[in-house]
ROBAMI-8564 format. One record per residue (C-alpha): x, y, z. Coordinates in pm, 1 decimal, decimal comma. Layout:
// residues N
+----------+----------+----------+
:        x :        y :        z :
+----------+----------+----------+
:        X :        Y :        Z :
...
+----------+----------+----------+
END
This chain:
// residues 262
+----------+----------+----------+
:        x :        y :        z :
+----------+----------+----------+
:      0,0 :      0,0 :      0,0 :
:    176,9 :    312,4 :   -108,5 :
:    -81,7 :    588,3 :     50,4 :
:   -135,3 :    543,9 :    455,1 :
:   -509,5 :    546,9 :    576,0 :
:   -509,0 :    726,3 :    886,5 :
:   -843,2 :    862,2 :    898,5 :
:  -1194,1 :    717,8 :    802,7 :
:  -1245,7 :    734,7 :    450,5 :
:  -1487,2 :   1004,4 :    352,8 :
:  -1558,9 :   1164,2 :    703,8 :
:  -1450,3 :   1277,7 :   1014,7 :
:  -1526,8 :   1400,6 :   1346,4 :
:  -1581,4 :   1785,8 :   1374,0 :
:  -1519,0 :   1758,6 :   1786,4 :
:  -1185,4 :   1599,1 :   1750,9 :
:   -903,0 :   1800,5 :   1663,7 :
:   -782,4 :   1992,4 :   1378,7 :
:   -528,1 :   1871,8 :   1181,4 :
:   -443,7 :   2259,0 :   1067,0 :
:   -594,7 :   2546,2 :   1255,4 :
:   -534,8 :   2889,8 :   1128,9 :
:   -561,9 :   3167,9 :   1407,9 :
:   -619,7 :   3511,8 :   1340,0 :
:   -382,3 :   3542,3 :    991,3 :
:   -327,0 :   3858,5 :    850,4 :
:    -95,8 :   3905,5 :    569,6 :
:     23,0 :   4252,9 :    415,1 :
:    252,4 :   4323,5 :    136,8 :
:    432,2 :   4648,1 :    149,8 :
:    542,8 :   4815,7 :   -171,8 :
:    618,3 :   5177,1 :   -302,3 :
:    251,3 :   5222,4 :   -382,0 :
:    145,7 :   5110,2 :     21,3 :
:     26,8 :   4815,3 :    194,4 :
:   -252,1 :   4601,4 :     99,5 :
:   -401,5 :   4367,0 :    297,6 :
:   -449,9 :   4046,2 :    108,2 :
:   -576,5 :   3820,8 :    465,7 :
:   -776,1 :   3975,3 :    694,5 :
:   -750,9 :   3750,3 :   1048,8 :
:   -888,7 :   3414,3 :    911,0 :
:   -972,2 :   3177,6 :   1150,7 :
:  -1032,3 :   2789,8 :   1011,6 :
:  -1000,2 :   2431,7 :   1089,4 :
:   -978,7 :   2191,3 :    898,3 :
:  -1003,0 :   1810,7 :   1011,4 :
:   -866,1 :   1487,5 :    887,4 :
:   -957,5 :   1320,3 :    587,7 :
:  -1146,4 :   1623,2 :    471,7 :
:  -1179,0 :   1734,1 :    106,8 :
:  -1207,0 :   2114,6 :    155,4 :
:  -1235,8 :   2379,9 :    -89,6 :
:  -1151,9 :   2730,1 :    -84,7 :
:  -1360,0 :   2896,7 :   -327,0 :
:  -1295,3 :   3274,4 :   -455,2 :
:  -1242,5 :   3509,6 :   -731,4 :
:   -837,5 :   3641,1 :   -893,0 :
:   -738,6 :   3845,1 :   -628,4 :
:   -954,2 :   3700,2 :   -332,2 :
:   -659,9 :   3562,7 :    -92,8 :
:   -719,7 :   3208,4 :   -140,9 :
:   -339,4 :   3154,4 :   -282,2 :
:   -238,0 :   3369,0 :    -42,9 :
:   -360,2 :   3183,5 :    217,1 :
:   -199,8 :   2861,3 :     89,4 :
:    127,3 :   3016,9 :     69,7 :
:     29,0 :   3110,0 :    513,5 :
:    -34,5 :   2730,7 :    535,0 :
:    244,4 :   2556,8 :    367,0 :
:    495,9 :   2831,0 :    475,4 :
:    640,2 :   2936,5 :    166,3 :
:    554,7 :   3295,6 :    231,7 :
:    570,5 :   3508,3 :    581,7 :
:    246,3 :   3561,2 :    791,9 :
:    200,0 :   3894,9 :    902,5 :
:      2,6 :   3844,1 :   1243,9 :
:   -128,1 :   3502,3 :   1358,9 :
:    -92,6 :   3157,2 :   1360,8 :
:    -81,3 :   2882,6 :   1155,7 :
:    -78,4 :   2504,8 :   1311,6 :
:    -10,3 :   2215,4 :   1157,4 :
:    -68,0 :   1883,6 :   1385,8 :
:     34,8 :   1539,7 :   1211,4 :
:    246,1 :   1214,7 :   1306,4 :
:    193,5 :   1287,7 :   1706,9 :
:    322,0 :   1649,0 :   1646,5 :
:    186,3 :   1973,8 :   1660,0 :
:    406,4 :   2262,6 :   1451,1 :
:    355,7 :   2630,0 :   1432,3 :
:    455,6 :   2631,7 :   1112,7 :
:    604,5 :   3034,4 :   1107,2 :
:    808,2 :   3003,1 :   1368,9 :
:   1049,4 :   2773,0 :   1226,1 :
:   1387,0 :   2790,0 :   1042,0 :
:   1407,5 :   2804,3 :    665,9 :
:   1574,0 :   2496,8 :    692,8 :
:   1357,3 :   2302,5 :    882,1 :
:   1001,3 :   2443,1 :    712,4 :
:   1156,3 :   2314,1 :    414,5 :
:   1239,2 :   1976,4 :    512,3 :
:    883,0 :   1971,9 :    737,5 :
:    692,1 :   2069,1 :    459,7 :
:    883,4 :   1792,0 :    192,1 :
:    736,0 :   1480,1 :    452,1 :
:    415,2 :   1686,8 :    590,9 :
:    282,2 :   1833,9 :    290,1 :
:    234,5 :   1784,6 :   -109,5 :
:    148,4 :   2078,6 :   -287,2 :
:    -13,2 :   2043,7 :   -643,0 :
:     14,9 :   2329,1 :   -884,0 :
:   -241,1 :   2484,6 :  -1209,3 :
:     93,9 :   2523,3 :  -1430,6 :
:    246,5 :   2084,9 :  -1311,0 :
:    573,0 :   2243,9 :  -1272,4 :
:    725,9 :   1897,1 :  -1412,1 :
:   1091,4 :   1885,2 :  -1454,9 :
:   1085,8 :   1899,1 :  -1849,4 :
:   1403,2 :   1708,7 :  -1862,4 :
:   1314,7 :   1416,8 :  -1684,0 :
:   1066,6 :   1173,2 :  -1725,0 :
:    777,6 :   1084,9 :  -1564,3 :
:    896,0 :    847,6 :  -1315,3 :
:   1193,0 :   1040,2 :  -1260,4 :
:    998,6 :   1359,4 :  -1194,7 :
:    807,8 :   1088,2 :   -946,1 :
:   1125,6 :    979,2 :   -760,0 :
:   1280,3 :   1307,9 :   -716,4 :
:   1091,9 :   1422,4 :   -410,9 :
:   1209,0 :   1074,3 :   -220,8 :
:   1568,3 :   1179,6 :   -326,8 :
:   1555,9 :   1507,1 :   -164,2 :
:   1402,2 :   1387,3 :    164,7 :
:   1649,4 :   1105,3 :    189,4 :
:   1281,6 :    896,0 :    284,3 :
:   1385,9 :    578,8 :     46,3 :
:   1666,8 :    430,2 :    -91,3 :
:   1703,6 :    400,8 :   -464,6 :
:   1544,5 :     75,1 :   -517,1 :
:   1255,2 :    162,3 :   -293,5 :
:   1198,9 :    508,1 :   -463,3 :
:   1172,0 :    379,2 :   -791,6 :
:    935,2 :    116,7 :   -689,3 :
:    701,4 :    361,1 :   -483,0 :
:    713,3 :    617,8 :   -782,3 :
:    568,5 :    332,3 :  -1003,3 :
:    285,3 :    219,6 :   -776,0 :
:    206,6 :    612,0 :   -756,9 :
:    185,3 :    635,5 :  -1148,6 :
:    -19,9 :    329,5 :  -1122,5 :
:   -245,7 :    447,7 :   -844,0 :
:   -332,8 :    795,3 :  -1057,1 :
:   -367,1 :    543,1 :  -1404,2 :
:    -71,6 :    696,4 :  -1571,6 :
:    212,3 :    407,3 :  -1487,5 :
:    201,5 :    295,1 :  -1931,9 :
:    389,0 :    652,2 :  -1975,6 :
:    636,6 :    574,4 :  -1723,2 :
:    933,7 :    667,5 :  -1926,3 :
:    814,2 :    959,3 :  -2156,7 :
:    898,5 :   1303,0 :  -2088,5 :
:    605,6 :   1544,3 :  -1981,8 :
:    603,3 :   1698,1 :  -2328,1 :
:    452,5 :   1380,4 :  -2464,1 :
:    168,9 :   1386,8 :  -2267,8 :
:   -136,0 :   1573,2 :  -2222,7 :
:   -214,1 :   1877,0 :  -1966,2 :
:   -473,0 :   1603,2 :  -1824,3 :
:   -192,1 :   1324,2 :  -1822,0 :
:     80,7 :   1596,9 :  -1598,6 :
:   -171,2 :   1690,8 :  -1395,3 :
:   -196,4 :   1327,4 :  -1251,5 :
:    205,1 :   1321,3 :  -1241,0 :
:    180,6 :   1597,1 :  -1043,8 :
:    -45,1 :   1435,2 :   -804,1 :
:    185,0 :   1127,3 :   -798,3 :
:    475,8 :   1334,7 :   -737,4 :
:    306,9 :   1517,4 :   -422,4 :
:    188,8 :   1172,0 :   -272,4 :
:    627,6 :   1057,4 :   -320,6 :
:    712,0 :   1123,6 :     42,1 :
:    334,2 :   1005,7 :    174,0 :
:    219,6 :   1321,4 :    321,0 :
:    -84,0 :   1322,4 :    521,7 :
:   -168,7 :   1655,3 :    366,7 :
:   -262,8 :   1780,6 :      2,4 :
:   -266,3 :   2108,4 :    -74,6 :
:   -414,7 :   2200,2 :   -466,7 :
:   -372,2 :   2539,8 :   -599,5 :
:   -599,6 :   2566,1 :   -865,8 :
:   -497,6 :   2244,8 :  -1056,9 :
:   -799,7 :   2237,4 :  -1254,6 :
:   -829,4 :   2543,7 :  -1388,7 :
:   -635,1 :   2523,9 :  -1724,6 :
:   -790,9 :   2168,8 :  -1784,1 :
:  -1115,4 :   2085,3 :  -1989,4 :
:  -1398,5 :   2006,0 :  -1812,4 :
:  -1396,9 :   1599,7 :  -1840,7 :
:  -1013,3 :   1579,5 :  -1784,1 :
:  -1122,9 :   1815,0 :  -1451,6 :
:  -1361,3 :   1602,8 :  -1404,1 :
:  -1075,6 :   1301,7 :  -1354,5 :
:   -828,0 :   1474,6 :  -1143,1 :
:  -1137,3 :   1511,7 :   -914,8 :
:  -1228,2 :   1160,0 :   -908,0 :
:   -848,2 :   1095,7 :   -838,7 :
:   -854,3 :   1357,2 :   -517,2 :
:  -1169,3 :   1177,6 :   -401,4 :
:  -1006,6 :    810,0 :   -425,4 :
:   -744,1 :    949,4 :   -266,1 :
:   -938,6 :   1104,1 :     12,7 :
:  -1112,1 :    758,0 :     71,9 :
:   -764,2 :    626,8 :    121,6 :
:   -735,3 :    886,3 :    436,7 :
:   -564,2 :   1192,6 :    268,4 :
:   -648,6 :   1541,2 :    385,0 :
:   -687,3 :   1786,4 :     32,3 :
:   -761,0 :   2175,3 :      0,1 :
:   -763,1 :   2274,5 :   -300,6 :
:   -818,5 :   2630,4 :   -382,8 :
:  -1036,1 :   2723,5 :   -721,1 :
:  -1222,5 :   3021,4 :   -869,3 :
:  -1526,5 :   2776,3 :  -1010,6 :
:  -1836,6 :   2837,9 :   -758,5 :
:  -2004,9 :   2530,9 :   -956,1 :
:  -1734,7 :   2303,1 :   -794,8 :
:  -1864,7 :   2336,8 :   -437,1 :
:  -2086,1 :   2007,9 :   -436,9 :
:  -1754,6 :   1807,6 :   -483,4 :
:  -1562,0 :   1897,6 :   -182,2 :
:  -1708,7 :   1780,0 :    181,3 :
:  -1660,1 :   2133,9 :    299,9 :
:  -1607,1 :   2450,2 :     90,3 :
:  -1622,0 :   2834,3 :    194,2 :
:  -1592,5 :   3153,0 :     48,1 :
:  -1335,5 :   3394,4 :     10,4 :
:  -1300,2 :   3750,0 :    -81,9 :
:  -1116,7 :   4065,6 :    -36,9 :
:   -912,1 :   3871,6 :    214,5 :
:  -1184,2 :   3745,9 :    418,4 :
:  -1426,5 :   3457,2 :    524,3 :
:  -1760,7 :   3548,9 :    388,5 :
:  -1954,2 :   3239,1 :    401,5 :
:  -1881,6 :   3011,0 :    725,2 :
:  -1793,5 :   2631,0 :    629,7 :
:  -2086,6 :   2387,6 :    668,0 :
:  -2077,4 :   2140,2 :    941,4 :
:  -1905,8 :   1802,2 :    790,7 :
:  -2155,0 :   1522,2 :    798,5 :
:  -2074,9 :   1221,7 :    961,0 :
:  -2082,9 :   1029,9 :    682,0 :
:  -2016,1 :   1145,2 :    334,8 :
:  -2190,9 :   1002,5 :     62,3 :
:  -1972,0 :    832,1 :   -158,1 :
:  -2032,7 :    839,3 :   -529,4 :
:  -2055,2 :    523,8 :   -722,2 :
:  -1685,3 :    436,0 :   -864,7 :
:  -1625,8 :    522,6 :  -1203,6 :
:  -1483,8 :    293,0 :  -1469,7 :
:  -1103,2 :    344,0 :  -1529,7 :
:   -971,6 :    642,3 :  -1728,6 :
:   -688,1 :    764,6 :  -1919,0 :
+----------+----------+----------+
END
């Protein structure tokens, strides 16, 4: 089994606790023109094995706020926790160093644009993560990187370089290449949004599989008519929570499984 199941698929308990919990963020960029406030203190948690989206127009704060959760860029006021394998990190107030190796094991991020390695191939676009975070040994990577191309129905493309393939096709990639070091956490920055709507309609069914299999995703997108998909969704705009998320149900409905695609 290359992806851990360490929640129950499809659901979760709303009174347990959060697996990130964002408290009072407030970002501001300062240039010659002034500051603008792109988050406005956002407070959110979001639970284990959820499939949350974060739905808003260009310009909302919905990448910004990814950027507050994974790390990559500086929070102006607040908090931002992260709590996974028995841990609990506050995720600003680390090094460089050690946000970048935390994030490479806690978190795989998923991107619009792929951002595959053009001169490697599939696999080896795959295995590259693993390398970096010293996880696997060489035999082991290679394995795992094939069993992720197989779980996201790409593995026949193996050894083809990503301009081969279609946007649909390096979209799935990508998602094998953010599952490489098994993170318990997804995070998807638009990565539908420059796809037609049936291939968008397969990277969802992937997320959802993938979700069953105990995998935490937000994903970020500007499509209001995606909401039904995720378990939880809310609004963004102008840096701030305008529509509070639903409850989670107990039990989320699972949709009858679809037959293989390419």
């Amino acid at each position: 089994m290359v992806v851990n199941s360490s929640a129950a698929s499809g659901s979760s308990n709303l009174g347990g606790t959060p697996i990130i919990e964002m408290r009072g963020v407030v970002k501001i960029y300062s240039s010659e023109a002034g500051e603008f406030t792109a988050l406005r203190g956002i407070n959110a948690q979001i639970y284990p094995g959820e499939f949350l989206g974060i739905i808003g127009k260009s310009g909302a704060g919905k990448s910004t706020l990814l950027n507050m959760i994974t790390g990559v860029d500086h929070i102006t006021e607040g908090e931002v926790l992260v709590r996974s394998g028995g841990q609990e990190v506050s995720v600003h107030r680390q090094s460089e160093n050690d946000m970048a190796l935390w994030r490479g094991r806690s978190m795989g991020v998923i991107f619009q644009s792929f951002q595959l390695l053009p001169m490697l191939t599939l696999l080896d676009n795959v295995i590259l993560p693993m390398d970096l975070c010293g996880n696997y040994n060489a035999r082991t990577s290679r394995k795992r990187a094939m069993e992720l191309l197989e779980l996201v129905e790409i593995e026949e493309h193996a050894n083809k370089l990503p301009a081969f393939i279609s946007g649909g096709q390096q979209q799935r990639v990508a998602i094998a290449r953010a599952l490489a070091n098994d993170p318990p956490i997804l995070i998807a920055d638009e990565p539908t949004g420059s796809l037609d709507s049936v291939t968008a309609d397969h990277i969802f069914d992937v997320f959802e599989h993938l979700v069953e299999r105990g995998k935490t995703i937000i994903m970020v997108t500007h499509d209001n008519s995606l909401g039904p998909r995720f378990n939880r969704h809310f609004l963004i705009a102008d840096g701030e929570v305008v529509t509070e998320p639903p409850a989670l149900p107990e039990t989320v409905e699972k949709k009858p499984a679809r037959g293989k695609t390419k």
